[in-house]
N, C-alpha and C positions, 0 to 999 in steps of 0.2 A: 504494500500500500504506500503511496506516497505521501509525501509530509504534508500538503496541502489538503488531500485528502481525509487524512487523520485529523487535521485542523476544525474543517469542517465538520466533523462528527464531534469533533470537546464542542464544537460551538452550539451544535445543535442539542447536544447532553447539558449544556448550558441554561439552553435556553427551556428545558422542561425539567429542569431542577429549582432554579431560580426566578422564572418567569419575567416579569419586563425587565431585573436587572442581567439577567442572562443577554435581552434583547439588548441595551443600553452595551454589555461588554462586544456581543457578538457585532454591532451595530461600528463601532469605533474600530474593531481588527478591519470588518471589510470594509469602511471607509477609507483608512489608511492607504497601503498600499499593501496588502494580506488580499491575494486573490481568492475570497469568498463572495459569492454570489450574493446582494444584498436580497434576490429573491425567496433565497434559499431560506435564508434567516426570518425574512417577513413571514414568508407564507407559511413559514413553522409554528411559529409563533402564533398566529393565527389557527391554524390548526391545533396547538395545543391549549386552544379556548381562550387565551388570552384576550380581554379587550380590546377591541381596533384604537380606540381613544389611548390607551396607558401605550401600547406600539407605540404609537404617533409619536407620544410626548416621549418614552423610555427610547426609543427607536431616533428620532428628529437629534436628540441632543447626544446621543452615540455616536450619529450620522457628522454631527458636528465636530464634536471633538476629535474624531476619525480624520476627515477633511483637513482640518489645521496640520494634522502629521504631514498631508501630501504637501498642501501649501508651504510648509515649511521645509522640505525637502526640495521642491521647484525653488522655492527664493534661496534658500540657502547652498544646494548643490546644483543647480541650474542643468544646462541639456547634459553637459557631460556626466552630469553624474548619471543621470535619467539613461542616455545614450549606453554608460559602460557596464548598470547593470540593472538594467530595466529589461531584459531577456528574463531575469529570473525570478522577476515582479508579474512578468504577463505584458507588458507595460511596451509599445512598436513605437519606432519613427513615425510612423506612418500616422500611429494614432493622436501623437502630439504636434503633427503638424496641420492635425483633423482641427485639433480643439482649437489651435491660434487660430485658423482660421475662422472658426466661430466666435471669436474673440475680436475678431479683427471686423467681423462684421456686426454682433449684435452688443461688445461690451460688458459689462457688468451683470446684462442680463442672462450671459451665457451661464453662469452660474447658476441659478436658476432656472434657468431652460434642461441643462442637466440634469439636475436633481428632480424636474418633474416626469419625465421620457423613462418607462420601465425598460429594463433592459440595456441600458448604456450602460457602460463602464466608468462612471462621474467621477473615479480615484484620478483618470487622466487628467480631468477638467482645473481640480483641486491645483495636481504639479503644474500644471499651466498656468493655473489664476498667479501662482507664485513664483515662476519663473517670468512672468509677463510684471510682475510686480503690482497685483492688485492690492489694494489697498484692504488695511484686516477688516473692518468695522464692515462695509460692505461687502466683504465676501463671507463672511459670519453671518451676518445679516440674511443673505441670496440663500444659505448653504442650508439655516435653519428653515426657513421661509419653505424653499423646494422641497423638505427631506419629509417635514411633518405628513402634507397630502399623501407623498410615494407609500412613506410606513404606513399610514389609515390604508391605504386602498391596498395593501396588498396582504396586511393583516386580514383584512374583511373580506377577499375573497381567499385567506382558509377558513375562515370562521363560516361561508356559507360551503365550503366543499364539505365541512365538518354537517354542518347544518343539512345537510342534503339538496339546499335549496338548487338545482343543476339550470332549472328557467333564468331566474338572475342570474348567474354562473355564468351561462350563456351569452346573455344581451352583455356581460361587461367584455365576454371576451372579444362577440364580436363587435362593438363598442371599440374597444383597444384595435381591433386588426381594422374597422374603420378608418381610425386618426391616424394610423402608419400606414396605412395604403394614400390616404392624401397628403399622406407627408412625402412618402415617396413619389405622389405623381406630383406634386408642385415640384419638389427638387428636381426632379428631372427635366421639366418646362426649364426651369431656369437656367442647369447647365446642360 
């Protein structure tokens, strides 16, 4: 089994030992730059009946203090460090030169934009905000703001897989593949 692998399962044993602060610790590794899946942890958590609301709030502020690591790794170690070992983080060229770009065009809001988009990898966004030298107070600000909504919504759909509820289950999922199917057809209109 690999290290990461094994990672993920303390976090998940975590998270149904101790409940939101399980979420809160699990919540800060994969913000970081600890390649855990932030879904993994949500929809656990959810699943293990936890409240959507105490995620949010235990999950948001995890999410937070998680972020600052990356942030402070970008400002402090900038692309080289990212460049020489960001192979072992998960962590491409390719994806940090995604994020400036989204930096480059929407600003402070890309922080935010991250953190609300399920399925992004936002630890990139984080080294970015701080290798770009965002300023702390508003990237704190973006990081809590985007993180709250992502933990509610994806705690509440384990909570309704849990639930049996499959009708709702349903419309959010297709819901979700909605807003990335017009995400992806305007993106491509554009470029």
């Amino acid at each position: 089994m690999d290290p990461f692998t094994s990672l993920a399962e303390t976090v998940l044993s975590l998270i149904a030992e101790l409940g939101p602060y399980g979420v809160l610790i699990g919540m800060i590794l994969e913000s970081s730059v600890i390649p855990i899946p932030s879904e993994a942890v949500l929809i656990t958590a959810g699943l293990a009946g936890i409240d959507p609301l105490s995620v949010a709030l235990f999950g948001g502020v995890g999410s937070t203090i998680g972020a600052w690591i990356g942030y402070l790794i970008g400002k402090y170690g900038g692309r080289p460090l990212v460049y020489r070992y960001g192979k072992y983080l998960l962590l491409k060229e390719s994806r940090l030169s995604s994020a400036e770009r989204w930096f480059n065009r929407w600003g402070n809001w890309t922080v935010l934009l991250s953190r609300l988009i399920p399925f992004v990898p936002y630890k990139v966004f984080s080294i970015t905000a701080g290798i770009l030298r965002m300023k702390w107070i508003p990237f704190t600000f973006f990081t809590l703001l985007g993180s709250i909504p992502r933990c509610f919504l994806l705690a509440w759909i384990g909570n309704l897989i849990v639930a049996m509820e499959y009708e709702i289950l349903g419309a959010v999922v297709l819901g979700l593949c909605v807003l990335l199917a017009t995400y992806l057809v305007s993106k491509r209109r554009k470029g």
